[in-house]
C-alpha positions as CSV (number, residue, x, y, z in Angstrom):
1,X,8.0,-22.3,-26.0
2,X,7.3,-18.5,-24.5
3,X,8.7,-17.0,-21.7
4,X,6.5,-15.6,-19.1
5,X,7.9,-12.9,-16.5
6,X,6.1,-11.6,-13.7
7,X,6.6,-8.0,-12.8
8,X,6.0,-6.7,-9.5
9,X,7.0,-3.3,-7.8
10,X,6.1,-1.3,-4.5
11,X,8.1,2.3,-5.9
12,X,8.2,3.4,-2.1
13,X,11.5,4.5,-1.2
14,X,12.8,4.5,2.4
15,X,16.2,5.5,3.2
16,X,16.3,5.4,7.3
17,X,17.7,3.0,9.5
18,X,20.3,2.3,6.7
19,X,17.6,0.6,4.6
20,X,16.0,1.0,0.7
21,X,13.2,-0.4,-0.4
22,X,12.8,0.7,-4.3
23,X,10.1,-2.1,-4.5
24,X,9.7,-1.9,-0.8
25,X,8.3,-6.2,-0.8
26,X,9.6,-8.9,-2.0
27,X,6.6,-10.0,-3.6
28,X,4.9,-13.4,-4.4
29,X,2.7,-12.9,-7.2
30,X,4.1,-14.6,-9.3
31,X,4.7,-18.3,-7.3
32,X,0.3,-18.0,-6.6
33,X,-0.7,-18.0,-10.3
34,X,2.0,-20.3,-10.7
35,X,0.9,-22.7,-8.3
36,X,-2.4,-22.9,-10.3
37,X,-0.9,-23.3,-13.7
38,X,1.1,-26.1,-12.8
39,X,-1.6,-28.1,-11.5
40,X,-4.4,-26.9,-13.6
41,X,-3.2,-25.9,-17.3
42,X,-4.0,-27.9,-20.3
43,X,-0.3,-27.5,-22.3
44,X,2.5,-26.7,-19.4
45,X,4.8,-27.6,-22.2
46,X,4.4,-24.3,-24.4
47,X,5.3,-22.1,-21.7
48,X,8.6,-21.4,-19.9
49,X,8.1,-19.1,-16.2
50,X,11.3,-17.0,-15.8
51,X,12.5,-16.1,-12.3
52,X,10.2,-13.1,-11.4
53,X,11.4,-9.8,-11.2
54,X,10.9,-6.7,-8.5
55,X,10.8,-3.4,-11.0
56,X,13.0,-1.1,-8.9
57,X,13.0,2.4,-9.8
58,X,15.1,5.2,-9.1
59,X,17.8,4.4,-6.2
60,X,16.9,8.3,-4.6
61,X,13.4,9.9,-4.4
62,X,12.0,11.9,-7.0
63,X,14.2,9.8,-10.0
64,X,11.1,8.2,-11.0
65,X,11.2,6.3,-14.2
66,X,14.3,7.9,-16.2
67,X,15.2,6.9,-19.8
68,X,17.8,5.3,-18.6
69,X,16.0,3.0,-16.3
70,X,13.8,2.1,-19.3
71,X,16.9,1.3,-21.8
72,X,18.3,-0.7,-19.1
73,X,15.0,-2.1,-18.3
74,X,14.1,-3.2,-22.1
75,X,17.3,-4.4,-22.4
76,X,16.7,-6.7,-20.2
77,X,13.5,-7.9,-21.8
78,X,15.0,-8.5,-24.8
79,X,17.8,-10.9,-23.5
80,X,15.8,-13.1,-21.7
81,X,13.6,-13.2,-24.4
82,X,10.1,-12.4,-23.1
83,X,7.2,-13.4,-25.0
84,X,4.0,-12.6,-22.2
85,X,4.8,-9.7,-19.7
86,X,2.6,-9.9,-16.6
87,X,2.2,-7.0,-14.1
88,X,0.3,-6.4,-10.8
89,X,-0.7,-3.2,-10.8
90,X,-1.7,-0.8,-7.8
91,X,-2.5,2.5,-6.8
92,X,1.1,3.7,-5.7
93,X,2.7,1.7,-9.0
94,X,0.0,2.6,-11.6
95,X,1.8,5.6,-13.6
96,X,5.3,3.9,-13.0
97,X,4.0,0.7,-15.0
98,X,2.0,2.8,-17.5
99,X,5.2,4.4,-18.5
100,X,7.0,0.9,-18.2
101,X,4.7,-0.8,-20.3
102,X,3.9,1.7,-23.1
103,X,7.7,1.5,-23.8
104,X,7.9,-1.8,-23.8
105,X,5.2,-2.2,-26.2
106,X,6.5,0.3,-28.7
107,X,10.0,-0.9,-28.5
108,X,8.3,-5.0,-28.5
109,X,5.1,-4.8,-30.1
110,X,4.9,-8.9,-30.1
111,X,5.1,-8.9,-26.3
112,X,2.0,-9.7,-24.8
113,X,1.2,-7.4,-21.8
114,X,-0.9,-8.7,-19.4
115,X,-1.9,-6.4,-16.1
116,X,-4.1,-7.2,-12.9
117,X,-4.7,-5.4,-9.3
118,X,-7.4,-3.8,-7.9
119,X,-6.3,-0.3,-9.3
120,X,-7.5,-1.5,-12.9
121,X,-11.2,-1.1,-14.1
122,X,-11.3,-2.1,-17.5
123,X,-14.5,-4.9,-16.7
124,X,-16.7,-1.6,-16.3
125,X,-14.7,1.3,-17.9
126,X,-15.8,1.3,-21.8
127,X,-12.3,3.8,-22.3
128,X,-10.1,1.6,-20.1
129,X,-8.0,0.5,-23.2
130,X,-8.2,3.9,-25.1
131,X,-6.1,5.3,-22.4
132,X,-3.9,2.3,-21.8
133,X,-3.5,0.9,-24.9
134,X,-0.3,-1.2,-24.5
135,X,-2.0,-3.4,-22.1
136,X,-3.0,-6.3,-24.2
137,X,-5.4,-8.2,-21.4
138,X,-6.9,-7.2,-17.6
139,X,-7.5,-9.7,-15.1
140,X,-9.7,-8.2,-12.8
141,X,-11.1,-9.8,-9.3
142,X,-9.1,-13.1,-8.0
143,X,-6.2,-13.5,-11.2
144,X,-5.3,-17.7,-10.0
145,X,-7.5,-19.3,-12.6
146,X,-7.7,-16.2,-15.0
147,X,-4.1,-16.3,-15.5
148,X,-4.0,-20.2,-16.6
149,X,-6.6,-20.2,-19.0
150,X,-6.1,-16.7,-20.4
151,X,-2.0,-18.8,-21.1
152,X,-3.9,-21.7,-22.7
153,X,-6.2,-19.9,-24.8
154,X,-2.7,-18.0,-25.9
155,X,-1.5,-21.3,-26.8
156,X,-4.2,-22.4,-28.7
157,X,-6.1,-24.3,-26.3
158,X,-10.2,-24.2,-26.2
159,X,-10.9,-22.7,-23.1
160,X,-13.5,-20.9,-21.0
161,X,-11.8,-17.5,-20.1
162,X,-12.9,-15.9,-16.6
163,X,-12.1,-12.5,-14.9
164,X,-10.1,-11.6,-18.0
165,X,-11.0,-8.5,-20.3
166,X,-9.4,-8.5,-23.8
167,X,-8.2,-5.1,-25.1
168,X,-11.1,-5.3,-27.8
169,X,-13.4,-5.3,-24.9
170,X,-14.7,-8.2,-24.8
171,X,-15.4,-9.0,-20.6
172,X,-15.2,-12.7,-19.4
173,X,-17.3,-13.3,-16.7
174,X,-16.8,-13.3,-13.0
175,X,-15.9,-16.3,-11.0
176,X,-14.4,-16.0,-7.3
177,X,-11.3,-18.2,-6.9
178,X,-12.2,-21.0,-4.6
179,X,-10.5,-24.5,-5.2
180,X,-10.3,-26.0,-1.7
181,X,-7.8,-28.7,-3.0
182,X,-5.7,-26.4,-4.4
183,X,-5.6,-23.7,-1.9
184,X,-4.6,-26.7,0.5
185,X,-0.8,-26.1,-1.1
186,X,1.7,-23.6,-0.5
187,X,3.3,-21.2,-3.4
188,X,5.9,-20.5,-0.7
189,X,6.9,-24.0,0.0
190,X,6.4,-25.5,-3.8
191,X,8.7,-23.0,-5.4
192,X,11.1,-22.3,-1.9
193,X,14.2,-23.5,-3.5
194,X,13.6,-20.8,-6.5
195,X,12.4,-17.7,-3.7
196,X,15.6,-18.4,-2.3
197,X,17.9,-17.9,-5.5
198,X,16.1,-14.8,-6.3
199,X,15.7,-13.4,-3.0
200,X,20.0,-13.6,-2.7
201,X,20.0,-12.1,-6.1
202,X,18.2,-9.1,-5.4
203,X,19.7,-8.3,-1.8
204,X,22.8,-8.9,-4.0
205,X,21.5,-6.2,-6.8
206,X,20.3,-3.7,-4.4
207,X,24.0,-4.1,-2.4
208,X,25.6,-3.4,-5.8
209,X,23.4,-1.1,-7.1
210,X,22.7,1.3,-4.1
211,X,25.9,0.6,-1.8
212,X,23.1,-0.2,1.1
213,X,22.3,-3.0,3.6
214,X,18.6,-3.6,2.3
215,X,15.7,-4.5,5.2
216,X,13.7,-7.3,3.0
217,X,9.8,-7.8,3.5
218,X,8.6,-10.3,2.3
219,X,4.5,-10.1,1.5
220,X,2.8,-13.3,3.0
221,X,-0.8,-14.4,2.3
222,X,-2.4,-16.8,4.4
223,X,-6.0,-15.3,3.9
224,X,-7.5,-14.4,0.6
225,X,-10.3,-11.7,1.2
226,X,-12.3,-9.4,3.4
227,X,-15.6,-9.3,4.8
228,X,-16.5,-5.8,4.8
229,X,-17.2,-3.1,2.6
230,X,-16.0,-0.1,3.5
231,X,-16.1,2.8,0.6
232,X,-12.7,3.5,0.7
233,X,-11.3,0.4,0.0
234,X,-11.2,-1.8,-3.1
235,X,-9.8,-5.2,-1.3
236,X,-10.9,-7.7,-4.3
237,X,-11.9,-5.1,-6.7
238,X,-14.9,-4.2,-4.7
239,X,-16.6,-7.4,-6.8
240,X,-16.8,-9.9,-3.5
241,X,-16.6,-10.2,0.3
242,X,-15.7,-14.1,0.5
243,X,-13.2,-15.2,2.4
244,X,-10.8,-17.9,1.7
245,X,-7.8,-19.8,3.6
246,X,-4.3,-21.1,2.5
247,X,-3.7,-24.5,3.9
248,X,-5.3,-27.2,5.3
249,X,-6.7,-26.4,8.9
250,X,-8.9,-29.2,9.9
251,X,-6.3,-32.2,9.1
252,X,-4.2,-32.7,12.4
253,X,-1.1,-32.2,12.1
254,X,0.9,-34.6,14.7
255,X,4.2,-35.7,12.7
256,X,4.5,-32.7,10.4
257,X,3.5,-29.0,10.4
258,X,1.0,-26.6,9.2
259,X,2.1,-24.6,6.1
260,X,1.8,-21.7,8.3
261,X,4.3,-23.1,10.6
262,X,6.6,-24.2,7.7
263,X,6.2,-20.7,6.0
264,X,7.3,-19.1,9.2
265,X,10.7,-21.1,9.0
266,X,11.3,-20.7,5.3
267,X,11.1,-17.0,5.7
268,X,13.8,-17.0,9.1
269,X,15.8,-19.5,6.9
270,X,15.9,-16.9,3.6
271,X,17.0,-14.3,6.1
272,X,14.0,-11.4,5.6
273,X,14.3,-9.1,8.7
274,X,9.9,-8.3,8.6
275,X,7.2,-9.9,7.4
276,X,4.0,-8.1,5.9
277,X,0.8,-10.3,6.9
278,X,-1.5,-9.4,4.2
279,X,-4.4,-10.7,6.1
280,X,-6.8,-7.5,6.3
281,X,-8.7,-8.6,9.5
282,X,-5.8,-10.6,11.8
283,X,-7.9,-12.4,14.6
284,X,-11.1,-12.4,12.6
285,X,-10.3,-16.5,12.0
286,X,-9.3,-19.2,14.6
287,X,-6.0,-20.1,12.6
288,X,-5.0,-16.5,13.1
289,X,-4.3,-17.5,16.7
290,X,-2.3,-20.4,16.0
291,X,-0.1,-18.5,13.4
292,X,0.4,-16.1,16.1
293,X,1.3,-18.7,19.0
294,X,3.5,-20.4,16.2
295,X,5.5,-17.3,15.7
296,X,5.9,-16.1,19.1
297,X,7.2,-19.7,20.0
298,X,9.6,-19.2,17.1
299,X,10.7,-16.3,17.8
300,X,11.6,-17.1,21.1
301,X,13.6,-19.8,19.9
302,X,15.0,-18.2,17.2
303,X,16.0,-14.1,17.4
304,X,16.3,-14.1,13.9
305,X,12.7,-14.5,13.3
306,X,11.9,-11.9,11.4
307,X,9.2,-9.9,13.1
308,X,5.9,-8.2,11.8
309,X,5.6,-5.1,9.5
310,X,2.4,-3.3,9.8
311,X,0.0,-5.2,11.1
312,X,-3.6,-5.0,9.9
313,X,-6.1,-6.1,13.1
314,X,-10.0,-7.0,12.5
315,X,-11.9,-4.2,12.9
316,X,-14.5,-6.4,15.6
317,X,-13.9,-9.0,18.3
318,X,-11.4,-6.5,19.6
319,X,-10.9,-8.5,22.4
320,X,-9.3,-11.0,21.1
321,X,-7.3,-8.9,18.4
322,X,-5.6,-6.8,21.0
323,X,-4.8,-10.0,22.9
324,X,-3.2,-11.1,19.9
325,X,-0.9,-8.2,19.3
326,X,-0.3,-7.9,22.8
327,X,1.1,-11.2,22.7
328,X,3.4,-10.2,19.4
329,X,4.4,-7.3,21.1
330,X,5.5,-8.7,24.4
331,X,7.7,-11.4,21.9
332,X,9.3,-8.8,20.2
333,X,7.2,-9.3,17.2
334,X,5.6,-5.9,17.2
335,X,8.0,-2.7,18.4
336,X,5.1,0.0,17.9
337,X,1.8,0.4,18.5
338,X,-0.4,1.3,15.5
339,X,-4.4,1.9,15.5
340,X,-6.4,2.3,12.0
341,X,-9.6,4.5,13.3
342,X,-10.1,7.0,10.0
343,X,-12.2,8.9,11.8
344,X,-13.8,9.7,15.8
345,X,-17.3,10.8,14.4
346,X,-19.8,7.6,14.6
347,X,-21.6,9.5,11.8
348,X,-18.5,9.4,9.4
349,X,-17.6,5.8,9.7
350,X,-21.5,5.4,9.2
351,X,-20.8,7.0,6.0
352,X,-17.8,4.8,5.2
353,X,-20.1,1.5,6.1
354,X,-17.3,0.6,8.5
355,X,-17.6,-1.8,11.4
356,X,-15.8,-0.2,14.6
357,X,-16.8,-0.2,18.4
358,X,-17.6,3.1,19.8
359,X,-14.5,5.5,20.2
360,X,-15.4,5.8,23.9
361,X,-14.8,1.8,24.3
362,X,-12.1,1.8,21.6
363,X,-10.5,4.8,23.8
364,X,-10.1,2.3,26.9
365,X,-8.4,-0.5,24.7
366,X,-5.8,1.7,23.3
367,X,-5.0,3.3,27.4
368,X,-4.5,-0.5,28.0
369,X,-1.8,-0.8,26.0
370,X,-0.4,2.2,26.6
371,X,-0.1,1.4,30.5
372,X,1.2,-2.2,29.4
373,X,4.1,-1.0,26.5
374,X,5.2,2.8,27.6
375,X,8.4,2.5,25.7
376,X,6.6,1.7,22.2
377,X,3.8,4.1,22.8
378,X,6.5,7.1,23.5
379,X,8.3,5.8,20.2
380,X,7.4,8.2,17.2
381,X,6.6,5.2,15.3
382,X,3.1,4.4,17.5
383,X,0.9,6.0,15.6
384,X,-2.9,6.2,15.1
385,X,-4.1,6.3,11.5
386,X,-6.9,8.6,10.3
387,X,-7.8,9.4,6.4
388,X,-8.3,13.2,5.9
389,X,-11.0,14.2,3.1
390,X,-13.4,11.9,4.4
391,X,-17.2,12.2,3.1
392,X,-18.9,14.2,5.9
393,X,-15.2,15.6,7.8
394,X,-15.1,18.8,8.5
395,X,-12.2,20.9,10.4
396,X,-13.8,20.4,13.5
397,X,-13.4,16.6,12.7
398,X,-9.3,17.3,12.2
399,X,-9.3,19.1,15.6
400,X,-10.9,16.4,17.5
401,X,-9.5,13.1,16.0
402,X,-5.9,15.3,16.7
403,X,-7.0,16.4,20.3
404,X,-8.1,13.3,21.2
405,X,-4.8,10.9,20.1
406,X,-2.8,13.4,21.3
407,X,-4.1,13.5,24.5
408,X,-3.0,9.2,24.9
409,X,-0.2,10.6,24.3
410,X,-0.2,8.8,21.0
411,X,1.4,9.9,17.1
412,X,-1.4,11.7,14.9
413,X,-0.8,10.5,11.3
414,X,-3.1,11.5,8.7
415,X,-3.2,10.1,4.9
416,X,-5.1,11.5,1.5
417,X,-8.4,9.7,0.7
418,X,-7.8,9.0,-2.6
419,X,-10.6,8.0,-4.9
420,X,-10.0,4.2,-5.7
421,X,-12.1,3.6,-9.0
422,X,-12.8,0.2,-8.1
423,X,-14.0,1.0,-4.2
424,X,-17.3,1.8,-3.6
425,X,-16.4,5.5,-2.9
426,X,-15.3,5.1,-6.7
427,X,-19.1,4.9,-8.1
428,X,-21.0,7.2,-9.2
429,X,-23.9,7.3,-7.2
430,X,-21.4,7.7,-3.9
431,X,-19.4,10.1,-5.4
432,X,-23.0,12.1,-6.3
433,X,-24.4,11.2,-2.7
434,X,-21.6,12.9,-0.6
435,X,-20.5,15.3,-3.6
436,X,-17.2,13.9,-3.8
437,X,-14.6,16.5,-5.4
438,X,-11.5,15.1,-6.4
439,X,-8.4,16.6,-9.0
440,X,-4.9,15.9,-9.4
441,X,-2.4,18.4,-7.3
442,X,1.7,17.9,-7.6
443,X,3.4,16.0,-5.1
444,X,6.4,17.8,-4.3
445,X,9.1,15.7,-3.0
446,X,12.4,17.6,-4.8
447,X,14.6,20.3,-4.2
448,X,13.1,22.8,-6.7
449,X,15.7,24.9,-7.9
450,X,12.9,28.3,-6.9
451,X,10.7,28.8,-4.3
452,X,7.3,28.4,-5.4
453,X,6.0,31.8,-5.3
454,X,8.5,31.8,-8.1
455,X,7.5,29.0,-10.0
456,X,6.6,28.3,-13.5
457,X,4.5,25.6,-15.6
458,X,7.9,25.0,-17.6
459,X,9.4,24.0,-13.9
460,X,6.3,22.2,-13.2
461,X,7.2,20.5,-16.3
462,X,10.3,19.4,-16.1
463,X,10.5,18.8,-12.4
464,X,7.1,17.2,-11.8
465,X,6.2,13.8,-13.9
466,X,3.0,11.9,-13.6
467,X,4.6,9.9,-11.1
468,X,4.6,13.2,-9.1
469,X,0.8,13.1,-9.4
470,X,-1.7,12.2,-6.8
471,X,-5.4,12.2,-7.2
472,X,-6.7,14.0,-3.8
473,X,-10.4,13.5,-2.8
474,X,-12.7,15.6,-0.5
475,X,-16.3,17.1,0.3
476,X,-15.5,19.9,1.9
477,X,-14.2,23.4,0.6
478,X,-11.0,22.6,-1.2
479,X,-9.8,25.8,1.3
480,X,-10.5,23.7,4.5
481,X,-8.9,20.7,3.2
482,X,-5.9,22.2,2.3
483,X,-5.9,23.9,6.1
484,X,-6.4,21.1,7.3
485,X,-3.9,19.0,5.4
486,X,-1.4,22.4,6.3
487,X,-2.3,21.5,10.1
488,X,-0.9,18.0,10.1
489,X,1.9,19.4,8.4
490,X,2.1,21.5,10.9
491,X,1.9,19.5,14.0
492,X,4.0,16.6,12.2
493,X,7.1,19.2,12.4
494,X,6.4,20.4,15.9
495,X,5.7,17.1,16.9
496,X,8.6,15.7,18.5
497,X,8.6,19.0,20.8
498,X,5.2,19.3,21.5
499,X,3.8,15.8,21.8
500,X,4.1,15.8,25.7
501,X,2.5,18.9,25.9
502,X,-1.3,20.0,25.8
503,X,-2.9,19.8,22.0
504,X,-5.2,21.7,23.3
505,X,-3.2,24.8,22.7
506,X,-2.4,24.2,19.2
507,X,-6.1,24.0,18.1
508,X,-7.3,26.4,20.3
509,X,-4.4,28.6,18.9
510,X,-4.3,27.8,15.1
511,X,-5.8,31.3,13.7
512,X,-2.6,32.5,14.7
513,X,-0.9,30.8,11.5
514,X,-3.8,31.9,9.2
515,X,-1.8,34.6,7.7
516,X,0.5,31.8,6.7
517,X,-1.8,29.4,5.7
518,X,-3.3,31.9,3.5
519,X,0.0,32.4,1.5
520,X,0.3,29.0,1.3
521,X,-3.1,28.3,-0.3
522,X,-2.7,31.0,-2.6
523,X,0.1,29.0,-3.9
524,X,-1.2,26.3,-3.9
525,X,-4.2,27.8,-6.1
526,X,-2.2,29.0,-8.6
527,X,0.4,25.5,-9.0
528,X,-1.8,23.2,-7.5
529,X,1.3,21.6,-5.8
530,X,1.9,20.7,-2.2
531,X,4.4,18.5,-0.7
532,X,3.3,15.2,1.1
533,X,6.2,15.6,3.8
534,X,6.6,18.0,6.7
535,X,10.4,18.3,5.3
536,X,9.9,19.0,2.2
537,X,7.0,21.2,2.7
538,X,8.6,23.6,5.2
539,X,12.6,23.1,4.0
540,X,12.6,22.6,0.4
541,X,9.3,23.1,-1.5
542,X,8.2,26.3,0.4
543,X,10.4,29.3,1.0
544,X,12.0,30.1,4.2
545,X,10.4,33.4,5.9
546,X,6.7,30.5,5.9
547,X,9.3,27.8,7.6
548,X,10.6,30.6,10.5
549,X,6.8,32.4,10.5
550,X,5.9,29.1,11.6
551,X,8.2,28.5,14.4
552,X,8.2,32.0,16.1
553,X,4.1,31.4,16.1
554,X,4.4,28.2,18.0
555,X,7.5,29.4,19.8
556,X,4.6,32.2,20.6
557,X,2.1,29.5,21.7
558,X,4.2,27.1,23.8
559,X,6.0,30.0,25.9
């Protein structure tokens, strides 16, 4: 009989409000191909599923993935006797498993790795297993069926194989996961006596590990799928736009409960303080507003509810999607206010084939709620979301998108674009369209032991990893990205004293800091590194005289 163990991991740290996450969710991955290999395999017999297993690394940022995590890590492995490694790999986790993996392959050469998540390409990239060579398989698209008969075939069983590439390159083909009967179940209520035990053991492990009070979230998907296709993303590999749903909605449910509805009480029961609702477009199906009513109603009941974490609202019928989150906030469900807009200019979304209303009606929503909550929309924690790097951005796009959330009063917060290989920003012929540039720069997030004007590749060396490495994307000058990545970094550390003030002075007066923006950019030329934090950027990574040069100039402006 081989043991299978499922590997997941988040490798975001947070440390406030008395809270770590080293894997950030408590992930289900492992219960959903589960679900479909205990109903659907051909030989269950020939294959024991250990308890799965959140890869936590590094209790303090910047650790990363130290030999000694890996010894104990291996170590591990080999006492409970794993035969089939499985891992779901993303964009923030790829380099962590990659150095994972390769080690547990040298060290266990029979162990057979298998990897899935949208951040692999290995159905279209002729040099995926060159380059990650201790990867034995690659699901790609939807992994529920892939997983069980890629197992059986394992095991000796004659079986078709689907959305599985072997590392001799041989590509299965395609098939969408939709098994109405199946999807009718619950991984979350089949397996709840098991998600228990191992949910105890790792608030336990990070208790004894970390000396903290952990803040669990526990990932839940009641919606498999998203309708649109905008180029940034890579929800379901970029390969489909169907949409699918967990449970059985048309059956009426008088003398028991929806699976949503028993979900809801399994995870107040286990004890997680939030909830992440993977769902991509809430409100964009009518069971979203039951699941809703459901957990406002519980919640009222029950305080210990836990409440949401980063909600994710459709980008149409906006109507009824603020309605909804109205309704979670007023329940307590929701404690900040969070908008997902990327970008003001009508021209730039165009170019990101993303559905949104106009800015001017989307404008009038957001007021709403501002009027309704002022408490959450003061918090720093209400926030509206834009990408920076965009294809067709300019600076003049930073200024507005800033000018124009700061004046509702609301949190500016502006993320990479990173190139996602299997998005269609990822493809060739968009990346040749918008003449996409994109190279990796150093993420500094340590207290260097120089300032980096005196900095050297052998430092770069031994303080930076690959894990330290981001991929940054742009089609602009790389010398107005960076100034305009230096302006939110700018504005995020004068924030909290200039929020309630006009932003209309800090755009109209931002030459003032070219000087310093200068010597940052030649810095950055010469290292390519830059920090990813106001913090570290202006207290750690960067030398003092930029840090006061930059206060006395908006001391200057805000007189």
């Amino acid at each position: 009989m081989k043991n299978i163990k499922i590997i997941t991991s988040e490798y975001r740290i947070y440390q406030k409000e008395v809270r770590i996450f080293n894997a950030r969710f408590v992930s289900f991955v492992n219960y959903f191909l589960r679900l479909h290999f205990d109903n659907k395999s051909l030989d269950k017999s020939k294959y024991n599923w250990l308890q799965p297993e959140i890869l936590a690394i590094g209790p303090e940022p910047g650790e990363g993935v130290t030999t000694e995590f890996l010894d104990e890590f291996c170590s591990n492995i080999e006492k409970q006797k794993v035969d089939v490694l499985g891992v779901s790999v993303y964009v923030w986790n790829k380099i962590q498993f990659k150095l994972v993996c390769q080690e547990v392959k040298k060290r266990f050469p029979h162990i057979v790795i298998i990897a899935g998540g949208p951040e692999l390409d290995a159905h279209k990239n002729p040099n995926f297993f060159k380059d990650n060579w201790f990867y034995d398989y690659v699901v790609y698209g939807d992994g529920e069926r892939a997983f069980t008969t890629l197992l059986d075939h394992l095991s000796g069983q004659n079986t078709e194989l689907v959305n599985v590439v072997s590392s001799d390159g041989t590509v299965y083909p395609h098939q969408v996961f939709t098994d109405k009967e199946l999807m009718k179940g619950s991984p979350y209520l089949t397996y709840k006596d098991e998600i228990k035990e191992v949910v105890q053991s790792y608030r336990s492990m990070i208790i004894k590990k970390y000396k903290r009070i952990e803040h669990l979230i526990a990932i839940w998907e009641t919606t498999k799928g998203c309708p649109y296709t905008c180029s940034f993303c890579d929800w379901s590999s970029g390969l489909h736009n169907k949409v699918r749903f967990w449970g059985n909605k048309k059956e009426p449910f008088i003398n028991d409960k929806p699976n949503y509805a028993k979900e809801l009480d399994l995870f107040t029961d286990i004890g997680f303080h939030s909830i992440q609702w993977s769902n991509p477009n809430v409100g964009l199906s009518p069971q979203d507003s039951e699941i809703v009513d459901y957990w406002c109603k519980l919640k009222k009941e029950n305080p210990a509810t836990p409440q949401s974490f980063v909600l994710q609202l459709s980008k149409i019928k906006k109507e009824l999607t603020h309605q909804l989150y109205k309704k979670m906030i007023t329940h307590g469900l929701e404690k900040r206010l969070k908008f997902d807009v990327q970008d003001l200019d009508p021209k730039v979304i165009q170019n990101l084939a993303r559905p949104e209303i106009p800015w001017s009606e989307h404008k009038v929503m957001i007021r709403e709620f501002i009027d309704e909550f002022p408490a959450i929309a003061g918090d720093f924690r209400s926030k509206i979301n834009f990408i920076w790097g965009l294809p067709g951005q300019t600076l003049s796009h930073f200024d507005f998108n800033l000018t124009e959330a700061t004046q509702l009063g609301m949190y500016s917060n502006f993320f990479y674009f990173e190139l996602l290989p299997n998005s269609p920003a990822g493809q060739l012929d968009y990346i040749e369209k918008f003449e996409l540039k994109h190279e990796p720069i150093y993420v500094t997030h340590l207290q260097l032991p120089v300032d980096l004007k005196h900095i050297t590749k052998d430092i770069l060396n031994e303080y930076f990893t690959e894990t330290n490495l981001v991929t940054s994307t742009y089609s602009m000058s790389r010398k107005d990205w960076f100034v305009g990545i230096a302006k939110s970094y700018i504005y995020k550390r004068h924030f909290f004293t200039t929020m309630n003030r006009s932003v209309d002075r800090f755009v109209l007066n931002f030459s003032k800091y070219q000087t310093v923006i200068d010597q940052m950019y030649d810095m950055f030329q010469e290292n390519r590194a830059i920090a990813i934090q106001p913090e570290h950027l202006l207290e750690t990574s960067l030398y003092h005289e930029i840090r006061n040069s930059i206060d006395k100039i908006t001391q200057e402006i805000y007189s």
